[in-house]
TIDRENLUM-452751 format. One line per field, with one value per atom (N, C-alpha, C): residue in three letters; x, y, z. Coordinates in Angstrom, 3 decimals, padded with zeros to 6 digits. Example, Ala and Ser with C-alpha at 12.3 -4.5 7.8 and 13.67 -1.06 7.14 Angstrom:
// TIDRENLUM-452751
aa	[ala / ala / ala / ser / ser / ser]
px	[013.190 / 012.300 / 013.200 / 012.850 / 013.670 / 012.900]
py	[-005.690 / -004.500 / -003.300 / -002.250 / -001.060 / 000.030]
pz	[007.800 / 007.800 / 007.800 / 007.080 / 007.140 / 007.870]
END
This chain:
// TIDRENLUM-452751
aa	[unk / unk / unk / unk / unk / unk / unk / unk / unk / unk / unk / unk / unk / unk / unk / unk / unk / unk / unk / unk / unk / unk / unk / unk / unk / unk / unk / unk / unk / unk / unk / unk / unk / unk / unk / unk / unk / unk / unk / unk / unk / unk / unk / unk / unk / unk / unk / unk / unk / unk / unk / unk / unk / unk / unk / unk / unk / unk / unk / unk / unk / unk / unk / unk / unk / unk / unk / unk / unk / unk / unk / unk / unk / unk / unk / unk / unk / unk / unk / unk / unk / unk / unk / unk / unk / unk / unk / unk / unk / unk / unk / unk / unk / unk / unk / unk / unk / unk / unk / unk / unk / unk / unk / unk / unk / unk / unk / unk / unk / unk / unk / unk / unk / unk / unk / unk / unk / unk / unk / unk / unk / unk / unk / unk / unk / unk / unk / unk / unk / unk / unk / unk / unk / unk / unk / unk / unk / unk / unk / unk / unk / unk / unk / unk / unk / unk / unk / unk / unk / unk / unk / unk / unk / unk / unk / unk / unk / unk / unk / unk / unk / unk / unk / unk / unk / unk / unk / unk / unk / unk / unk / unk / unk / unk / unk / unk / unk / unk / unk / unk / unk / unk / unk / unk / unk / unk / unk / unk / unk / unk / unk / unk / unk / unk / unk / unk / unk / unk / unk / unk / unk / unk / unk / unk / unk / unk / unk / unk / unk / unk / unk / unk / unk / unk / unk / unk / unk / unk / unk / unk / unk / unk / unk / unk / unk / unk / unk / unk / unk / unk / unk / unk / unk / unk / unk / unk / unk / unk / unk / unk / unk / unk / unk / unk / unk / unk / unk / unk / unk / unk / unk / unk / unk / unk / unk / unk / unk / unk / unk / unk / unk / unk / unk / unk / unk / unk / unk / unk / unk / unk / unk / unk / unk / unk / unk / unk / unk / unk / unk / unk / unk / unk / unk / unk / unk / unk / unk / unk / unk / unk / unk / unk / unk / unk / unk / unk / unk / unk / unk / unk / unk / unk / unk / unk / unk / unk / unk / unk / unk / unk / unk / unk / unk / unk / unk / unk / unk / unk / unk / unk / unk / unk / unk / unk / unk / unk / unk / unk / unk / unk / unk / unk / unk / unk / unk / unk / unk / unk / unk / unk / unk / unk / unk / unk / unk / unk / unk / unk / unk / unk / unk / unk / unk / unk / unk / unk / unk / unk / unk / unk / unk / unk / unk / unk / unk / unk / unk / unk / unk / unk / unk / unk / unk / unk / unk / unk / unk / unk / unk / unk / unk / unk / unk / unk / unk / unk / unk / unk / unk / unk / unk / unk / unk / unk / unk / unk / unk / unk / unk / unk / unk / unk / unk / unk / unk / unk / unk / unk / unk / unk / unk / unk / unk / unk / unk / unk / unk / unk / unk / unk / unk / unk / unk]
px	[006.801 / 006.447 / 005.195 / 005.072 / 003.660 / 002.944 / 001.730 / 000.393 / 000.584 / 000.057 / 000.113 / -001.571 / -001.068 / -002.245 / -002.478 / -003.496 / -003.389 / -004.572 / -004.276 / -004.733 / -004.623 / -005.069 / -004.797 / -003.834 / -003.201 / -001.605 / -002.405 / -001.288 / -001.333 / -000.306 / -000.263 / 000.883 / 002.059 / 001.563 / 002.535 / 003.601 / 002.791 / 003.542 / 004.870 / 005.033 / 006.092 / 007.016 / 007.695 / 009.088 / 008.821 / 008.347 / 008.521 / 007.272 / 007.039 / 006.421 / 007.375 / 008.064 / 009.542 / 010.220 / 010.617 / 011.643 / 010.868 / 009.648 / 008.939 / 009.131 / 008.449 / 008.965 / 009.823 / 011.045 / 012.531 / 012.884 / 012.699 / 012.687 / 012.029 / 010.788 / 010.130 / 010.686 / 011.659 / 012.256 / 011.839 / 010.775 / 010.933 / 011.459 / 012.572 / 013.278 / 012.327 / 012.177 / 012.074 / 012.429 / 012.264 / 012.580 / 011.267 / 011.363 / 010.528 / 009.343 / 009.629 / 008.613 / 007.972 / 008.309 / 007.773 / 006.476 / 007.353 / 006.232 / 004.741 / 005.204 / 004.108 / 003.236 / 004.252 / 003.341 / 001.981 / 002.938 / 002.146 / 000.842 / 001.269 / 000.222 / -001.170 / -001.030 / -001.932 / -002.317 / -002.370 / -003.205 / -003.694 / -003.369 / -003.851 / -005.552 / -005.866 / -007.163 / -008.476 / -007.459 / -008.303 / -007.536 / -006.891 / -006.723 / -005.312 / -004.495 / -002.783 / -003.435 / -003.067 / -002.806 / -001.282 / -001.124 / 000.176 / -000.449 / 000.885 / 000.833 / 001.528 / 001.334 / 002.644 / 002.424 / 003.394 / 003.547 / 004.564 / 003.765 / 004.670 / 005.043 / 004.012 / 004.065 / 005.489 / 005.924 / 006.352 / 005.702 / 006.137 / 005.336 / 006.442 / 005.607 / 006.585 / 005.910 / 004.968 / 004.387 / 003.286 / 003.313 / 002.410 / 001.604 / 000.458 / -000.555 / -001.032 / -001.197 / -002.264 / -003.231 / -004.636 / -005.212 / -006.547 / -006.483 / -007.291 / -008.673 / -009.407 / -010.772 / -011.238 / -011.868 / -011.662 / -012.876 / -013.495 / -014.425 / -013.835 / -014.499 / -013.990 / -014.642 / -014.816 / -016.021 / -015.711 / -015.126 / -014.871 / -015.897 / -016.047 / -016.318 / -017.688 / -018.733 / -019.942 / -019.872 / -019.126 / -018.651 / -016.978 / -017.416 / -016.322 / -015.113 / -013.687 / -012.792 / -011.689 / -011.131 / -009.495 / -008.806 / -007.678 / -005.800 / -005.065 / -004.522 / -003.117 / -002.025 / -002.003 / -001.022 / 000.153 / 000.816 / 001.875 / 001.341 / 002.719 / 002.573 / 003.924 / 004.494 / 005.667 / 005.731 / 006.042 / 006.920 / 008.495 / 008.834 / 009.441 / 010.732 / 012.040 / 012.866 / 013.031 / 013.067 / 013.112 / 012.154 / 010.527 / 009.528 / 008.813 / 009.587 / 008.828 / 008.940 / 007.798 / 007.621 / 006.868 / 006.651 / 005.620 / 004.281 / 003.453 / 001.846 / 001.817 / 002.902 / 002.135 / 001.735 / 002.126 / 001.455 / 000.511 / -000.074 / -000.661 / -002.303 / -001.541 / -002.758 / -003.078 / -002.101 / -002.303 / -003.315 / -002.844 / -004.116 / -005.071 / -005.200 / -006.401 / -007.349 / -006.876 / -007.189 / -007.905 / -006.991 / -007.736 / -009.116 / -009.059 / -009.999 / -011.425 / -010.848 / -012.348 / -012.826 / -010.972 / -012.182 / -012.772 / -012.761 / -013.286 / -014.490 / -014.222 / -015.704 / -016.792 / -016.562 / -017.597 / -017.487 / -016.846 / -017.328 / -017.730 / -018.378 / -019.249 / -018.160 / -016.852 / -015.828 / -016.216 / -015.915 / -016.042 / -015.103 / -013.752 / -012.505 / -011.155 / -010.146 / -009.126 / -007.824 / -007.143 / -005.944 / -004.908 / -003.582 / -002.119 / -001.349 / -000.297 / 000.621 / 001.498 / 002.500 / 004.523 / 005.208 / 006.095 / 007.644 / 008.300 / 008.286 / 008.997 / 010.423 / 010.961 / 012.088 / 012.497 / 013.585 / 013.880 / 013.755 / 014.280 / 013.768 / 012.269 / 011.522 / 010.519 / 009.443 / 010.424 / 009.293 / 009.279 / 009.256 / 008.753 / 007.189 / 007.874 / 006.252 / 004.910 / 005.395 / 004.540 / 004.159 / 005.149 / 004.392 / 003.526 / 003.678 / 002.987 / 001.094 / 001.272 / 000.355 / -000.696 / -000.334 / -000.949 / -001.070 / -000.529 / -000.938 / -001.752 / -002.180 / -003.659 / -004.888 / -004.463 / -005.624 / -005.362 / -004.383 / -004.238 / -004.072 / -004.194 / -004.028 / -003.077 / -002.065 / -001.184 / -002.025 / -002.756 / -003.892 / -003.478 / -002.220 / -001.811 / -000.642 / -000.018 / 001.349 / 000.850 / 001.961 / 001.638 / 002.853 / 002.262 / 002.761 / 003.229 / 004.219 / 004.754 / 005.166 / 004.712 / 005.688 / 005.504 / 006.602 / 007.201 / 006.528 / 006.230 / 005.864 / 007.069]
py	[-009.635 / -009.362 / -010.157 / -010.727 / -011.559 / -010.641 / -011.226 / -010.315 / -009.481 / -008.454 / -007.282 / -006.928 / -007.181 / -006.416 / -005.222 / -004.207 / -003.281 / -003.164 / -002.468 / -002.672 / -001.650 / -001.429 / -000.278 / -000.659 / 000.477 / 000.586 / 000.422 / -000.442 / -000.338 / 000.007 / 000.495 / 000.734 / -000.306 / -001.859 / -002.489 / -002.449 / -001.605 / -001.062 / 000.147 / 000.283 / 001.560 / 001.411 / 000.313 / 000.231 / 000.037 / -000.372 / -000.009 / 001.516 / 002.064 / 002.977 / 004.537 / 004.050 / 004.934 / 005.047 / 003.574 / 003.463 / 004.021 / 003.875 / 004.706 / 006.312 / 006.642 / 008.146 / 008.601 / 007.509 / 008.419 / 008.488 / 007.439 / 007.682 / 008.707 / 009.012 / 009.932 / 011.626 / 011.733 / 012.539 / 012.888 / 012.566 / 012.546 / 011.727 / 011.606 / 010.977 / 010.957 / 010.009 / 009.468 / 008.250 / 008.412 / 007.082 / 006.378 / 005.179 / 003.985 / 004.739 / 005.249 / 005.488 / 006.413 / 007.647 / 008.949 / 007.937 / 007.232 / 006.613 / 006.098 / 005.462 / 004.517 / 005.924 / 006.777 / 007.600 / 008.575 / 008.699 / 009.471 / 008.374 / 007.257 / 006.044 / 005.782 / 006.026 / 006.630 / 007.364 / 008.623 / 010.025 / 009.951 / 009.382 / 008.896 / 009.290 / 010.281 / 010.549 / 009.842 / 009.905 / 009.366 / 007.850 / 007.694 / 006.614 / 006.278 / 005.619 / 005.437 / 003.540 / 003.781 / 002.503 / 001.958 / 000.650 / -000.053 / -000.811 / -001.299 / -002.120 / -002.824 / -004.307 / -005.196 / -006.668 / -007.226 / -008.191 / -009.391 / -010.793 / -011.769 / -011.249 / -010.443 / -009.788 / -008.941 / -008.270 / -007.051 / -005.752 / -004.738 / -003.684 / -002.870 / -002.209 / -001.809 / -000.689 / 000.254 / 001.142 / 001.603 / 003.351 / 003.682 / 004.894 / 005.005 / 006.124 / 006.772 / 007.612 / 008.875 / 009.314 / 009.162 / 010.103 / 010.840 / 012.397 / 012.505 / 013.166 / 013.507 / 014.021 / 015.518 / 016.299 / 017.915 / 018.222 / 019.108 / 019.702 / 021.449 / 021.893 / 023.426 / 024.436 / 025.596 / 026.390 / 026.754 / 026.220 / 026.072 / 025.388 / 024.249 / 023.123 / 022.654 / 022.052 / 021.475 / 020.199 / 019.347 / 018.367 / 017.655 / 016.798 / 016.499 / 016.340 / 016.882 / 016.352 / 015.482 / 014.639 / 013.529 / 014.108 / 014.070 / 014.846 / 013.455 / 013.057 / 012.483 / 013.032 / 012.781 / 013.715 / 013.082 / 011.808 / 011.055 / 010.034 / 009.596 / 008.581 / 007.841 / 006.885 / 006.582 / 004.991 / 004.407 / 003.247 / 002.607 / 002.143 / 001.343 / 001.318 / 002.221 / 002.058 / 000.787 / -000.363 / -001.554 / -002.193 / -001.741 / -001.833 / -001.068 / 000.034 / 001.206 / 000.611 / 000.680 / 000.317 / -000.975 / -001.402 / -002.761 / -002.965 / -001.402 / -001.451 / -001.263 / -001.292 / -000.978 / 000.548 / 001.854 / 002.434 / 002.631 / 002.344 / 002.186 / 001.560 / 000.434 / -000.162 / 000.157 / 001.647 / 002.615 / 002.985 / 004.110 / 005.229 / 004.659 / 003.384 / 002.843 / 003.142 / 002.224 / 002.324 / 003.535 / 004.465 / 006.156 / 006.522 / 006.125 / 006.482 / 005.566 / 004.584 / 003.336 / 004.342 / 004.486 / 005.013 / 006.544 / 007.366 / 008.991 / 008.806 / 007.720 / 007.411 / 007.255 / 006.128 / 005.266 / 006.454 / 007.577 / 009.085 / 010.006 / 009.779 / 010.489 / 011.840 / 011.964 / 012.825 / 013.783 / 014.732 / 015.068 / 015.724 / 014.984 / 014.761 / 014.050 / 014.133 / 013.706 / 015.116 / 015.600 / 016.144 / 015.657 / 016.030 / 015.892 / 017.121 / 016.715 / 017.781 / 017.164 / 017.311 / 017.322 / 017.760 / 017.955 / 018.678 / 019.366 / 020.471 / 020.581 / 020.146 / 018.930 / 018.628 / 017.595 / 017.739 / 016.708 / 014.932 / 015.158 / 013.632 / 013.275 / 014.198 / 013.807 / 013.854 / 014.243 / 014.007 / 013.058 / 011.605 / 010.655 / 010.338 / 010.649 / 010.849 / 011.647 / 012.718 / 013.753 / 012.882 / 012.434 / 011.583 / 010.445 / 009.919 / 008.541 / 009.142 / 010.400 / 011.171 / 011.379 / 011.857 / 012.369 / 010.625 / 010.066 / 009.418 / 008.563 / 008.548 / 008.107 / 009.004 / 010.304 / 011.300 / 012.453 / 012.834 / 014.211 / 015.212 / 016.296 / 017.585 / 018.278 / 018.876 / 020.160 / 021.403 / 022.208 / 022.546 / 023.720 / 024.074 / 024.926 / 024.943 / 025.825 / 026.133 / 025.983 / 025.248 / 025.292 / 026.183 / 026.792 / 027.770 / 027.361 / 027.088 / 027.167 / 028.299 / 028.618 / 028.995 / 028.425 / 028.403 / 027.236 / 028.370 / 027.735 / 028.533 / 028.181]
pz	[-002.286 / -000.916 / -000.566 / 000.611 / 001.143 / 000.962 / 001.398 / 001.460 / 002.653 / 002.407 / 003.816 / 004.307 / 005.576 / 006.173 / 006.815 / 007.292 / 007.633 / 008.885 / 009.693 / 011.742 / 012.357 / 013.347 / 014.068 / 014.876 / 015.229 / 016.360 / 017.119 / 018.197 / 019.720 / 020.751 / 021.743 / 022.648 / 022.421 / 022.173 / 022.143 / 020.650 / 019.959 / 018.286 / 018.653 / 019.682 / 019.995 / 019.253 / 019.429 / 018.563 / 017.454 / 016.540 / 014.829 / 014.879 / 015.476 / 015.340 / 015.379 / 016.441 / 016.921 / 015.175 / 014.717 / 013.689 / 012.527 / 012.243 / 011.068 / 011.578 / 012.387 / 012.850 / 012.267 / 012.704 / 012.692 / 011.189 / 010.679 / 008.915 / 008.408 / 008.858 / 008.454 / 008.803 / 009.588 / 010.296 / 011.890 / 012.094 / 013.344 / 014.721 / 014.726 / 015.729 / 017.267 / 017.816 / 019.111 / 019.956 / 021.651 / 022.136 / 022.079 / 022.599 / 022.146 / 023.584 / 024.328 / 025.378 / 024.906 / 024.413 / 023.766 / 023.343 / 021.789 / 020.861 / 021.517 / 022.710 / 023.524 / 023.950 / 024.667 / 024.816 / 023.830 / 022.822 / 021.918 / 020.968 / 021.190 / 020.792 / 021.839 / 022.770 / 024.119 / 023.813 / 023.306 / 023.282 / 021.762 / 020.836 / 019.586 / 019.840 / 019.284 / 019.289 / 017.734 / 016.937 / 016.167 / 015.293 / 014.084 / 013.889 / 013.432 / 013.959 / 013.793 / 013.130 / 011.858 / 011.069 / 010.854 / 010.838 / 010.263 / 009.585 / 008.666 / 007.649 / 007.676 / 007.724 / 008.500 / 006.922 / 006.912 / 006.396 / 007.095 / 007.851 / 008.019 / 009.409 / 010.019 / 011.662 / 011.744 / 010.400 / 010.651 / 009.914 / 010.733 / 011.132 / 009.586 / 008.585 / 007.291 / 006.736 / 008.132 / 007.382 / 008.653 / 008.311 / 008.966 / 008.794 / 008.939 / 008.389 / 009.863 / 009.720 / 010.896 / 010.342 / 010.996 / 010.015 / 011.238 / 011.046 / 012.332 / 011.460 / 012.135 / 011.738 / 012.435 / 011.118 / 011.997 / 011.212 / 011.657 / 011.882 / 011.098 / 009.682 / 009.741 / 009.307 / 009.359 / 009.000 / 007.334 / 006.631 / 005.313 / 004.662 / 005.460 / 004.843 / 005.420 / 004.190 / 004.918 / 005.846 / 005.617 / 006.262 / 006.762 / 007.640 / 007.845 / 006.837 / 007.152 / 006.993 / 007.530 / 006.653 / 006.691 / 006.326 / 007.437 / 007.063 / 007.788 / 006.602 / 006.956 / 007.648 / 008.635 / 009.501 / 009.262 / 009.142 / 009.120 / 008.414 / 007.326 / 006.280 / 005.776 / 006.408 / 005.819 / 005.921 / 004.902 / 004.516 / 005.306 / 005.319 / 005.535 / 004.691 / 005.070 / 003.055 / 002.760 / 003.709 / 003.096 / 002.408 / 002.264 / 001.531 / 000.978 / 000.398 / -000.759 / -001.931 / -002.969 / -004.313 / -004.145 / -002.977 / -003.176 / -002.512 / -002.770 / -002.672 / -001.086 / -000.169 / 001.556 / 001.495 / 000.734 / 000.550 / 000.459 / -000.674 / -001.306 / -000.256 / 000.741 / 000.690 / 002.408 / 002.742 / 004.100 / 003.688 / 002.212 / 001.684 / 001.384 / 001.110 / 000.413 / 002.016 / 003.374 / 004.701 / 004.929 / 004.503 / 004.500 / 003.819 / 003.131 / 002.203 / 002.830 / 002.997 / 003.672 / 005.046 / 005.794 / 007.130 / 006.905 / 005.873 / 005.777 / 005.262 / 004.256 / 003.632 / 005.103 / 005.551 / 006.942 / 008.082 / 007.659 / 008.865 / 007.805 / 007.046 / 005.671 / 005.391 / 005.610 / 005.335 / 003.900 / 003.507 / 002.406 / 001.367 / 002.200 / 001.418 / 002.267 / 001.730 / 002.982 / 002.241 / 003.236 / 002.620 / 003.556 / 002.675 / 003.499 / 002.729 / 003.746 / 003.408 / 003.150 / 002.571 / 002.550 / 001.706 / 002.525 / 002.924 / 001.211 / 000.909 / -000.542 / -000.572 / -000.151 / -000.799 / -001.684 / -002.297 / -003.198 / -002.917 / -001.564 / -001.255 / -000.777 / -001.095 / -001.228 / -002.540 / -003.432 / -004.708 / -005.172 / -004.843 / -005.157 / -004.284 / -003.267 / -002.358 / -003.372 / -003.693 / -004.456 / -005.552 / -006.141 / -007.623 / -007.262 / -005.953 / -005.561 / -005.236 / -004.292 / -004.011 / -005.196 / -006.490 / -007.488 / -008.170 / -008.142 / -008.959 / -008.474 / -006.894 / -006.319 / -006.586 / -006.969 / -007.261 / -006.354 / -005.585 / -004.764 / -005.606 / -005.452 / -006.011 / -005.308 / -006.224 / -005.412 / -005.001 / -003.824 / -003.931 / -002.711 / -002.328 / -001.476 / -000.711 / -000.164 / 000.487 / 002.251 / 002.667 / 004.147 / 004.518 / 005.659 / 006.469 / 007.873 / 008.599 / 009.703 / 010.660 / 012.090 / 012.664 / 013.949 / 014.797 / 016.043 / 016.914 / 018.174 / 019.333 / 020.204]
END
């Protein structure tokens, strides 16, 4: 694979932003995406190689009475299936980690999904250094 780089989204990223979504399971149209790339409050990264778009990270910043300082949550994190296993991962989270550090963060967490197609995710996770460290809880309004 070329060298990859990694950037912040822009409105004009809708469409491979849409198609990472939808891999990721969340299905949308290409306008939603634009839209929801507009209200982007804190930082929507891609990872593109050769000016395509093969990867994308979220990562917002929160404030909690847990914690002495800021925290990083990966809200959304997915690859590309045509480029998993060749470091664009890898070099999202790395992205993560640079921008929590430079907001003096005093950790980053994520979540995902307990299913089978996703325990490769889980092994990729730990083997950057995440911890299995709690159960998330849902309910829909």
């Amino acid at each position: 694979m070329r060298s990859t780089i990694v950037r912040d989204a822009t409105v004009v990223d809708a469409a491979p932003v849409a198609d990472l979504l939808s891999q990721l399971g969340y299905p949308m149209p290409v306008n939603e995406a634009q839209s929801r790339l507009r209200r982007a409050t804190d930082h929507v990264i891609l990872a593109e190689s050769a000016g395509e778009v093969l990867g994308l990270l979220e990562l917002t910043f929160q404030h909690q009475i847990t914690h002495g300082r800021l925290l990083a949550r990966v809200t959304a994190m997915v690859v590309h299936d045509s480029a998993r296993r060749h470091g664009v991962g890898r070099h999202l989270m790395e992205r993560a980690v640079e921008l929590a550090r430079a907001r003096g963060c005093e950790g980053i967490e994520l979540t995902s999904a307990i299913r089978p197609e996703r325990e490769a995710s889980h092994r990729f996770y730990e083997a950057l250094g995440y911890q299995r460290s709690s159960y998330r809880f849902w309910r829909p309004l």
